[in-house]
N, CA, C and O atoms as a DFTB+ gen file, in Angstrom:
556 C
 N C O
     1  1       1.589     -16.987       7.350
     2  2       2.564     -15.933       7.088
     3  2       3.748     -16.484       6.329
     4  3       4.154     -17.630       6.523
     5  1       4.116     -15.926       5.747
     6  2       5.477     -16.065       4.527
     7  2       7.044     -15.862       5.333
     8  3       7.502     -14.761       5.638
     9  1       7.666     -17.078       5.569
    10  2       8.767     -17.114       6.103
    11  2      10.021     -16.407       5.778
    12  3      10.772     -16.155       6.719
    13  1      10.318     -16.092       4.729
    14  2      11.719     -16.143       3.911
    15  2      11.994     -14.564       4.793
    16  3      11.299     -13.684       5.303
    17  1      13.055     -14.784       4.645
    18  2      13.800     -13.285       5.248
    19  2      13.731     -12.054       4.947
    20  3      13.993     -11.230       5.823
    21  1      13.391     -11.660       3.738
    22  2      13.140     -10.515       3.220
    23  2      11.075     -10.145       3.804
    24  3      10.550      -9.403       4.634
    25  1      10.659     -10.969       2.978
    26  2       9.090     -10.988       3.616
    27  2       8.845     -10.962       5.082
    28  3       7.779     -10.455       5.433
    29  1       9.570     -11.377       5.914
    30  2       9.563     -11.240       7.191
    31  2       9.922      -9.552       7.519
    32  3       9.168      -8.805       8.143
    33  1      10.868      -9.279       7.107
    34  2      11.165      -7.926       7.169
    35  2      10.127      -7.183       6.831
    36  3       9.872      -6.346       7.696
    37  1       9.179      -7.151       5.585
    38  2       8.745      -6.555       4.855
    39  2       7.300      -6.580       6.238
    40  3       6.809      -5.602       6.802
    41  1       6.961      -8.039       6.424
    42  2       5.697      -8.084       7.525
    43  2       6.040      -7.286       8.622
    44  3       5.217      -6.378       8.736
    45  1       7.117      -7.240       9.674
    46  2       7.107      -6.697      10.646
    47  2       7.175      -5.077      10.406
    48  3       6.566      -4.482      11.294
    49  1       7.654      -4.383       9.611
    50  2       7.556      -2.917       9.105
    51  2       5.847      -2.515       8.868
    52  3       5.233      -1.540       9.302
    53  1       5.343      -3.700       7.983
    54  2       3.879      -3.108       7.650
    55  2       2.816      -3.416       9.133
    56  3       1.748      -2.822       9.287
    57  1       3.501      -4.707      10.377
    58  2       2.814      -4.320      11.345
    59  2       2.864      -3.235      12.215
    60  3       1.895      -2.890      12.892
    61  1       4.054      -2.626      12.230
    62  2       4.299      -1.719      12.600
    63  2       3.749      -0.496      12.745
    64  3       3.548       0.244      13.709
    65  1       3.498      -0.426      11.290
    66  2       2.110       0.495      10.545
    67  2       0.284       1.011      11.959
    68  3      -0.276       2.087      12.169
    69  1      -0.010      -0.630      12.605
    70  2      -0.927      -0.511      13.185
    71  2      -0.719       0.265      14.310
    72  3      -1.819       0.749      14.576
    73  1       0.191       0.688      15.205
    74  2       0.428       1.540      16.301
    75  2       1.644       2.700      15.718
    76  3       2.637       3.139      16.298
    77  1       1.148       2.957      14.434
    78  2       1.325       4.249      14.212
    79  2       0.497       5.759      13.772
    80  3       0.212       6.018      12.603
    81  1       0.257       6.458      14.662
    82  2      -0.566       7.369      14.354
    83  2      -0.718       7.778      12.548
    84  3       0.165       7.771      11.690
    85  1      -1.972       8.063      12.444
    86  2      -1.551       8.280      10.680
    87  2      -1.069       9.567      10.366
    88  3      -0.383       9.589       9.344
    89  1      -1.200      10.477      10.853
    90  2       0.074      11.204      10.797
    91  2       1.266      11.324      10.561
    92  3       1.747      12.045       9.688
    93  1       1.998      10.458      11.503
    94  2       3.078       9.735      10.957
    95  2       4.052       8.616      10.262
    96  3       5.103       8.021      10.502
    97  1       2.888       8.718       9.095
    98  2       2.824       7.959       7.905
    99  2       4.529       7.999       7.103
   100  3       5.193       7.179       6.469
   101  1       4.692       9.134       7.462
   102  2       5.879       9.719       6.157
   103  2       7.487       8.824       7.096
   104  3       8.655       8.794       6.708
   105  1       6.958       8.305       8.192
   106  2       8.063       7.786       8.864
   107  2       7.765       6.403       8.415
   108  3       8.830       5.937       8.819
   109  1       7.299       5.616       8.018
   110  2       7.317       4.178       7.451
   111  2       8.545       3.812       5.967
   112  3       8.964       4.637       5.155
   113  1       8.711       3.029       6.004
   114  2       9.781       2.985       5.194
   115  2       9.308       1.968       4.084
   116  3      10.055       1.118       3.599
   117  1       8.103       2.132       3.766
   118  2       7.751       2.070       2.430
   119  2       6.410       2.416       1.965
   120  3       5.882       2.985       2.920
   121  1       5.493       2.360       0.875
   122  2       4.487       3.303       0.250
   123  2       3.605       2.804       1.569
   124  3       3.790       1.839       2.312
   125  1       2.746       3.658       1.575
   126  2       1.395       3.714       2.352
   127  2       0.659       4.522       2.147
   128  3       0.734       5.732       2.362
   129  1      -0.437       3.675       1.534
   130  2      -1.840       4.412       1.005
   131  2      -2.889       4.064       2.104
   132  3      -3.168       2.882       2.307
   133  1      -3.471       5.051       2.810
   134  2      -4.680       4.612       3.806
   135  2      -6.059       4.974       2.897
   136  3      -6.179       6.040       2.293
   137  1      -7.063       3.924       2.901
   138  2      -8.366       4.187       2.254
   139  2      -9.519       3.744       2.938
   140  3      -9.600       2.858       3.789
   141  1     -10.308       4.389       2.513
   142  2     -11.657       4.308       3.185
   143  2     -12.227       2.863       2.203
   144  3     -11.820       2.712       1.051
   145  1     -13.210       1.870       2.861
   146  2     -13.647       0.731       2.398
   147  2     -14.024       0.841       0.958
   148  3     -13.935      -0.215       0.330
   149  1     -14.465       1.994       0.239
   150  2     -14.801       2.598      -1.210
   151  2     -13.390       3.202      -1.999
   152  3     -13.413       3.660      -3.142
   153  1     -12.208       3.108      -1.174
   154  2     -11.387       2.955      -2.343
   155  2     -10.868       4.615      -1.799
   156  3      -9.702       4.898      -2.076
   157  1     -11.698       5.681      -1.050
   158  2     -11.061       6.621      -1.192
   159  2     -10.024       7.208      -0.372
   160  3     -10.141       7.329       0.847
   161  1      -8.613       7.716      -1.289
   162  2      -7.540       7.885      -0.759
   163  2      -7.765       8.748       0.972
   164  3      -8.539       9.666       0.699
   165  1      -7.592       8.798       1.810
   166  2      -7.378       9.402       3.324
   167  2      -6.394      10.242       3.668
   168  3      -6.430      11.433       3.977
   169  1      -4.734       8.809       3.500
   170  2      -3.447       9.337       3.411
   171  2      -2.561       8.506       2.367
   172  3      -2.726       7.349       1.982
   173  1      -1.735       9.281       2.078
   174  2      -0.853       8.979       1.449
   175  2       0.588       9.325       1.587
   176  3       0.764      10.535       1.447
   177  1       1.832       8.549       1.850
   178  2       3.373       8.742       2.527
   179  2       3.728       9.177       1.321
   180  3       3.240       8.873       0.233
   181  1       4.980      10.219       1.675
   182  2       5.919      10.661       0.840
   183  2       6.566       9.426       0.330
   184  3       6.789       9.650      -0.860
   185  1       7.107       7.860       0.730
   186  2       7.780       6.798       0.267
   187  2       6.989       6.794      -0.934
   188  3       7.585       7.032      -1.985
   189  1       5.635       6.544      -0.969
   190  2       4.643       6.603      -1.506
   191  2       4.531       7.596      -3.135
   192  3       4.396       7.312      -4.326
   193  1       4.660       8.691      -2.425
   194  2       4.970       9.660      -3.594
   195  2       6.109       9.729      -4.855
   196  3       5.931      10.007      -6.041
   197  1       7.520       9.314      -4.024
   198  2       8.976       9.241      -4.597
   199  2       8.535       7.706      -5.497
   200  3       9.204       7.467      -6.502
   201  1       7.517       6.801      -5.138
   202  2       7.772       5.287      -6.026
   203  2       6.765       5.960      -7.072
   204  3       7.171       6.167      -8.216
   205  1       4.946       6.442      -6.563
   206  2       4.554       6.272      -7.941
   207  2       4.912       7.895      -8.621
   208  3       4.572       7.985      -9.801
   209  1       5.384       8.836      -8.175
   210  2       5.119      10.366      -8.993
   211  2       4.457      11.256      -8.716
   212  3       4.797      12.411      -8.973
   213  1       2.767      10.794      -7.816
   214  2       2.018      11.144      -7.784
   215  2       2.048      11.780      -6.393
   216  3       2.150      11.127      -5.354
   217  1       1.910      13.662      -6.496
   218  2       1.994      14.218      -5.655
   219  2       0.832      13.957      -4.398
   220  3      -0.258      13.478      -4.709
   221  1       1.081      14.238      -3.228
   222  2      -0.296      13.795      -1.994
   223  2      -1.329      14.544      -2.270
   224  3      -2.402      13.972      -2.460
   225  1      -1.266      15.823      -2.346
   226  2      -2.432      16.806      -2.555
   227  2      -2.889      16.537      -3.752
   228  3      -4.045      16.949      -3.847
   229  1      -2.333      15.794      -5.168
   230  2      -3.084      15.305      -6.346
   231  2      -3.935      13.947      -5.863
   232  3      -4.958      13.581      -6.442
   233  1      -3.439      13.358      -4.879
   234  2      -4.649      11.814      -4.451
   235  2      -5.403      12.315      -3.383
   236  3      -6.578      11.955      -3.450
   237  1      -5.182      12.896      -2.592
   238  2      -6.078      12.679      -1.497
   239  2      -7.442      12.918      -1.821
   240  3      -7.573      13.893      -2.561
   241  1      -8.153      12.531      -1.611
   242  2      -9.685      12.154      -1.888
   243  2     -10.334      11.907      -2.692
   244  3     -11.520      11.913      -3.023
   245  1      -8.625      11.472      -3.280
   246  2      -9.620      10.242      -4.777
   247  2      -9.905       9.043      -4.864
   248  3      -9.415       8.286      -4.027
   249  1     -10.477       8.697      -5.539
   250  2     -10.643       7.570      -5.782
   251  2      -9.305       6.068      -5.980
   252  3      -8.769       6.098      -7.088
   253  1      -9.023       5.399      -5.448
   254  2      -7.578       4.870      -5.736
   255  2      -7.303       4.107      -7.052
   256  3      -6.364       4.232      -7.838
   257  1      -8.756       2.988      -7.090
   258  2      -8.791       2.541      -8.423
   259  2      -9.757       3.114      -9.635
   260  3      -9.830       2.395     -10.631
   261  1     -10.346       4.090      -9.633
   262  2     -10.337       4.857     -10.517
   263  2     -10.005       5.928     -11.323
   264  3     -10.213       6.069     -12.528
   265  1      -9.322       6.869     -10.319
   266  2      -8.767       7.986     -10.616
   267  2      -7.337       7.888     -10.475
   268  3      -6.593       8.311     -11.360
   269  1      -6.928       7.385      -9.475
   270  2      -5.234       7.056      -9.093
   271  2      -4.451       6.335     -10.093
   272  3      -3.627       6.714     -10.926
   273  1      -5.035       4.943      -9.718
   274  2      -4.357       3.894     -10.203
   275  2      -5.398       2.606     -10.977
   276  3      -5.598       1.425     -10.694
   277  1      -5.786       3.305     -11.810
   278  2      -6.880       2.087     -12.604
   279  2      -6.344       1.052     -13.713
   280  3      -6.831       0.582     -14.741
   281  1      -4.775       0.870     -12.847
   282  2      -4.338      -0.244     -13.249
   283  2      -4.749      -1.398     -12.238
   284  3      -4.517      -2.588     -12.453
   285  1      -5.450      -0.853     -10.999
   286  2      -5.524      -1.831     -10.306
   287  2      -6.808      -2.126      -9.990
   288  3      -7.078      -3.033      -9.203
   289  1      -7.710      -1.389     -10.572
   290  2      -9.610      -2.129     -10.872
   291  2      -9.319      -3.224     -11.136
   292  3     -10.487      -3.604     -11.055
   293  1      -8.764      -4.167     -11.405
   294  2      -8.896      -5.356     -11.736
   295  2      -8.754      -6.626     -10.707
   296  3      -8.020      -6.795      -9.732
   297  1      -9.762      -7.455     -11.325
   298  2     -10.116      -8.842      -9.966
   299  2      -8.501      -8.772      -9.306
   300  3      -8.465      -8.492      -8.108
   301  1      -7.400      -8.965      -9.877
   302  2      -6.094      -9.627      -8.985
   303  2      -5.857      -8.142      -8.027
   304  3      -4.915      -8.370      -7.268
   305  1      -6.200      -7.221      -7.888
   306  2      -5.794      -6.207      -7.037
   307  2      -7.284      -5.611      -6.107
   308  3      -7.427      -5.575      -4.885
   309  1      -8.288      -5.179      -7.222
   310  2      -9.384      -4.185      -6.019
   311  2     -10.310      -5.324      -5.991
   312  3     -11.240      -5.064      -5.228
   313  1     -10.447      -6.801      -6.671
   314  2     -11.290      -7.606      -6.276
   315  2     -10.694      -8.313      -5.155
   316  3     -11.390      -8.779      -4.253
   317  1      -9.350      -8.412      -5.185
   318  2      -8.514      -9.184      -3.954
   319  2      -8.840      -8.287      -2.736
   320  3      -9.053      -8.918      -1.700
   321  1      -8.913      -7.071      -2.663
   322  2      -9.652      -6.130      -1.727
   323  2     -11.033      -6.425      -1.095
   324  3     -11.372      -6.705       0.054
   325  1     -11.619      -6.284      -2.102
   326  2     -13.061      -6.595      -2.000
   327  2     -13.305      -7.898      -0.909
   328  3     -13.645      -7.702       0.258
   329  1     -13.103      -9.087      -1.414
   330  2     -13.079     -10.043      -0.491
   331  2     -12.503     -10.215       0.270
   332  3     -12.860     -11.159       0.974
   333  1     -11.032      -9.351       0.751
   334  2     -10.337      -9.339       1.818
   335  2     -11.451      -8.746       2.813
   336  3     -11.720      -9.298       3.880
   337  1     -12.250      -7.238       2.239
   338  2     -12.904      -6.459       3.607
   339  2     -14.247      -7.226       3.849
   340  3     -14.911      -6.892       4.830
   341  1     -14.780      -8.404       2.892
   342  2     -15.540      -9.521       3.605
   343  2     -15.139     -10.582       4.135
   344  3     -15.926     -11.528       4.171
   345  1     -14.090     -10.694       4.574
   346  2     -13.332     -11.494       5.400
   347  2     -13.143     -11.025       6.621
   348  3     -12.029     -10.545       6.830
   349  1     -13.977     -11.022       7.569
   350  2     -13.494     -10.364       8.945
   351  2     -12.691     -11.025       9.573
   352  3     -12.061     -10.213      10.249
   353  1     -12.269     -12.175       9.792
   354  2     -11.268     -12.561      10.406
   355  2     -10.082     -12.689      10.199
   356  3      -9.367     -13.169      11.078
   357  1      -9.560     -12.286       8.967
   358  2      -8.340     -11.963       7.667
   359  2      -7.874     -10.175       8.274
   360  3      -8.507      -9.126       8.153
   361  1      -6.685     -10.420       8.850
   362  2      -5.796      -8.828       9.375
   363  2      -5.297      -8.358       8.442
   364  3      -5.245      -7.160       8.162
   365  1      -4.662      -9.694       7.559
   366  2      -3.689      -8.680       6.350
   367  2      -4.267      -9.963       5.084
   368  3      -5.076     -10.890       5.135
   369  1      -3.449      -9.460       4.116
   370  2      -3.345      -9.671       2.909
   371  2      -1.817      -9.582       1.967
   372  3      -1.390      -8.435       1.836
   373  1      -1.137     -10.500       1.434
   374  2      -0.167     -10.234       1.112
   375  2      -0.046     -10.726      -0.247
   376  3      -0.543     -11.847      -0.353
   377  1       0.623     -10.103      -1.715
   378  2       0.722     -10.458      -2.691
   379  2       1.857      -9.764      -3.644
   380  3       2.126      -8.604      -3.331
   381  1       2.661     -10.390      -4.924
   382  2       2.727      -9.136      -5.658
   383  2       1.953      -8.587      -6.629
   384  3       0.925      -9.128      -7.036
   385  1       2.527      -7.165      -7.179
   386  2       1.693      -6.769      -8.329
   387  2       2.911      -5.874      -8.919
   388  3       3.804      -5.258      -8.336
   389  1       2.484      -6.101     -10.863
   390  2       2.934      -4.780     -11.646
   391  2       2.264      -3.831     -11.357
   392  3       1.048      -3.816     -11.171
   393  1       3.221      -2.713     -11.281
   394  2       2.335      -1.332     -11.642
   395  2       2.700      -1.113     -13.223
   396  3       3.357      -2.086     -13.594
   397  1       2.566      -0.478     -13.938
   398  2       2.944       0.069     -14.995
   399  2       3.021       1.774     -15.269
   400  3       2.451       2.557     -16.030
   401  1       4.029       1.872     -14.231
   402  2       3.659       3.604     -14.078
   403  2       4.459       3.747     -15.215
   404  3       5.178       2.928     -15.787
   405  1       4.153       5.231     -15.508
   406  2       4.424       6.093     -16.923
   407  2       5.871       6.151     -16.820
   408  3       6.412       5.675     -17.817
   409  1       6.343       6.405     -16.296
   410  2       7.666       6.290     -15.640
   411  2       8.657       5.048     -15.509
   412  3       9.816       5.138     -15.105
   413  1       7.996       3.828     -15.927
   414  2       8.672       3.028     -15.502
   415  2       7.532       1.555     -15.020
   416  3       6.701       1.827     -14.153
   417  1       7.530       0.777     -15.316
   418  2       6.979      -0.168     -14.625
   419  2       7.676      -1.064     -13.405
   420  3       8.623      -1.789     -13.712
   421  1       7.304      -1.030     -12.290
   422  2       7.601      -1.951     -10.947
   423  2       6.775      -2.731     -10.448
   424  3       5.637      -2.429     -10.088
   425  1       7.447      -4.126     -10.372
   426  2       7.033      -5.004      -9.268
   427  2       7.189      -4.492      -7.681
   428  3       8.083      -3.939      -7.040
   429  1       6.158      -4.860      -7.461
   430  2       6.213      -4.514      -5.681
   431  2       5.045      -5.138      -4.985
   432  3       3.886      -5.128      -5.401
   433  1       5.566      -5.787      -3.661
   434  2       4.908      -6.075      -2.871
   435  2       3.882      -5.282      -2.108
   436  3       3.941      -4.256      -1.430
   437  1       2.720      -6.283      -2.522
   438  2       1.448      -5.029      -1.922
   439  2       0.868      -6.313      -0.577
   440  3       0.655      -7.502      -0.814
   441  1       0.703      -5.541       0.967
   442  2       0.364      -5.729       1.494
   443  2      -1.218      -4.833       2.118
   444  3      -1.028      -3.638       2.344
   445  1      -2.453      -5.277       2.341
   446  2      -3.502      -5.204       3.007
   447  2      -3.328      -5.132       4.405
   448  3      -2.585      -5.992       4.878
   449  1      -3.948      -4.128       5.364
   450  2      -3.552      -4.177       6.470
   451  2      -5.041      -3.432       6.826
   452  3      -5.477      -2.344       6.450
   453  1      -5.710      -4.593       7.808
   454  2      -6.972      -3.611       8.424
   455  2      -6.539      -2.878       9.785
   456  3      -6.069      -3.485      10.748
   457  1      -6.731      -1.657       9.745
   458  2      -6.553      -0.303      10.897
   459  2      -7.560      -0.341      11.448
   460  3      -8.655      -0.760      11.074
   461  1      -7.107       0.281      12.755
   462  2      -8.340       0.527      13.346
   463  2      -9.278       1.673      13.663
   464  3     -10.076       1.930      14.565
   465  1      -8.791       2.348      12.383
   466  2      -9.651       3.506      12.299
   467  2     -10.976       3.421      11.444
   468  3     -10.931       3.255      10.225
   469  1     -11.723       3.497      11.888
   470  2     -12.728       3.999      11.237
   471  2     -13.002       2.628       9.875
   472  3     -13.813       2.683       8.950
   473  1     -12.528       2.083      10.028
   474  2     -12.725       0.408       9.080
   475  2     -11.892       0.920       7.621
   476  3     -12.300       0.816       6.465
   477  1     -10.434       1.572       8.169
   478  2      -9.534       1.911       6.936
   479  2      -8.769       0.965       7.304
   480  3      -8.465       0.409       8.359
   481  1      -8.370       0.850       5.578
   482  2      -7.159      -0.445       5.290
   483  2      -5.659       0.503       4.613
   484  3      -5.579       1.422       3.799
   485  1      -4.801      -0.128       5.276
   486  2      -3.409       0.385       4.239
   487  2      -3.637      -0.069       3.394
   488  3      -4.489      -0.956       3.339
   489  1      -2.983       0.341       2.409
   490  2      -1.998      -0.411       1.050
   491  2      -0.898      -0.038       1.517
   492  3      -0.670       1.118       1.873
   493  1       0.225      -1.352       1.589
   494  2       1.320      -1.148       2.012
   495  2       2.083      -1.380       0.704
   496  3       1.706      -2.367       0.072
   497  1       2.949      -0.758       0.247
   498  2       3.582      -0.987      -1.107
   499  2       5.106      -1.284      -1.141
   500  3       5.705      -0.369      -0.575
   501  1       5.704      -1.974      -1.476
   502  2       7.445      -1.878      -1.341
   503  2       7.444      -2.505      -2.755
   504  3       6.603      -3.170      -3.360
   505  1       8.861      -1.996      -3.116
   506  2       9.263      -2.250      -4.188
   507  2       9.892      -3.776      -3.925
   508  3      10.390      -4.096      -2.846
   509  1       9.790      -4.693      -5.108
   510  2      10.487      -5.809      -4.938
   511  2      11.870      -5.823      -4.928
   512  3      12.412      -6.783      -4.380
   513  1      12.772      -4.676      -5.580
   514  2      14.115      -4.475      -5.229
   515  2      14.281      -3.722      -4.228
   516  3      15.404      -3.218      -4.242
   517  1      13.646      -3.416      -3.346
   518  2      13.932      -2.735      -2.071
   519  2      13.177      -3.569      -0.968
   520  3      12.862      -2.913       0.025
   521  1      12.840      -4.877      -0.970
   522  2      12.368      -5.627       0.165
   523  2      13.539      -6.063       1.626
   524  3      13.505      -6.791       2.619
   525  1      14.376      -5.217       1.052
   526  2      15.634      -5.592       2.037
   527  2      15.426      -4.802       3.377
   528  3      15.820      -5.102       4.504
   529  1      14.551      -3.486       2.873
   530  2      14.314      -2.254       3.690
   531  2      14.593      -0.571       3.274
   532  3      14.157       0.440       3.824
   533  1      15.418      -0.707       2.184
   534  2      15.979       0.415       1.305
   535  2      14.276       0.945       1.306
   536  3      13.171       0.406       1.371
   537  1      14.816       2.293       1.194
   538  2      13.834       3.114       0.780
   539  2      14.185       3.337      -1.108
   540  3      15.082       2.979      -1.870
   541  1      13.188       3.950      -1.203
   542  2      12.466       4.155      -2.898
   543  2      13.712       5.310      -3.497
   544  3      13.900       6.428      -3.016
   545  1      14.240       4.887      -4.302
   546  2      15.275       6.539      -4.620
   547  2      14.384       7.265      -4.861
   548  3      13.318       6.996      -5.413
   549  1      14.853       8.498      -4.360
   550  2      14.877       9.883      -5.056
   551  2      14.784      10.050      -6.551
   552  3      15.762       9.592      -7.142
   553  1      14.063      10.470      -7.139
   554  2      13.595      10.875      -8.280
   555  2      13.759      12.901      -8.828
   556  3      13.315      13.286      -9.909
């Protein structure tokens, strides 16, 4: 696990995530994408919505790296997936990534988190200027 003070913050919020009903997703204080092992969207948080644009009822039951965000088909993001969910003894996953939304391009910390639902993983997303705990502005 990654020591520094901000990442610590950032870990204990996304464990947090695991004894939270998914329902109450929109109470996490940064993006959270829940997906099924094939990538397809489940849930998706309003934090979520305000960083990339993308309304909930436009993702839910899409595809994440094809239809969503197929900036992130690529080995450093849905292949880093891939071998994370053949890793059974691996809980999380932690890295950054660009997005390059239309809007704007952001760095942000993407965390992996296996749930125990049904063999769904978060995507936990925070912006790298908001690793303090700030939420995503308003748009």
């Amino acid at each position: 696990m990654n020591t520094d003070g901000a990442a610590d913050g950032m870990e204990d919020r996304v464990w947090h995530a695991l004894d939270l009903p998914l329902d109450r997703l929109d109470e996490l204080p940064f993006g959270a994408i829940v997906v099924d092992p094939d990538g397809t969207i489940r849930e998706y948080n309003e934090y979520e919505t305000r960083l990339s644009h993308f309304a909930r009822t436009a993702v839910i039951g899409k595809n994440f790296f094809r239809d969503v965000a197929p900036c992130t088909a690529v080995l450093a993001f849905e292949g880093r997936l891939r071998t994370f969910l053949r890793t059974s003894d691996q809980v999380s996953e932690k890295f950054d990534y660009f997005f390059p939304f239309h809007h704007g391009g952001v760095t942000v910390e993407i965390t992996f988190l296996r749930l125990r639902h049904k063999g769904q993983i978060l995507i936990a997303v925070e912006r790298a200027d908001c690793a303090s705990g700030d939420v995503a502005p308003e748009r």
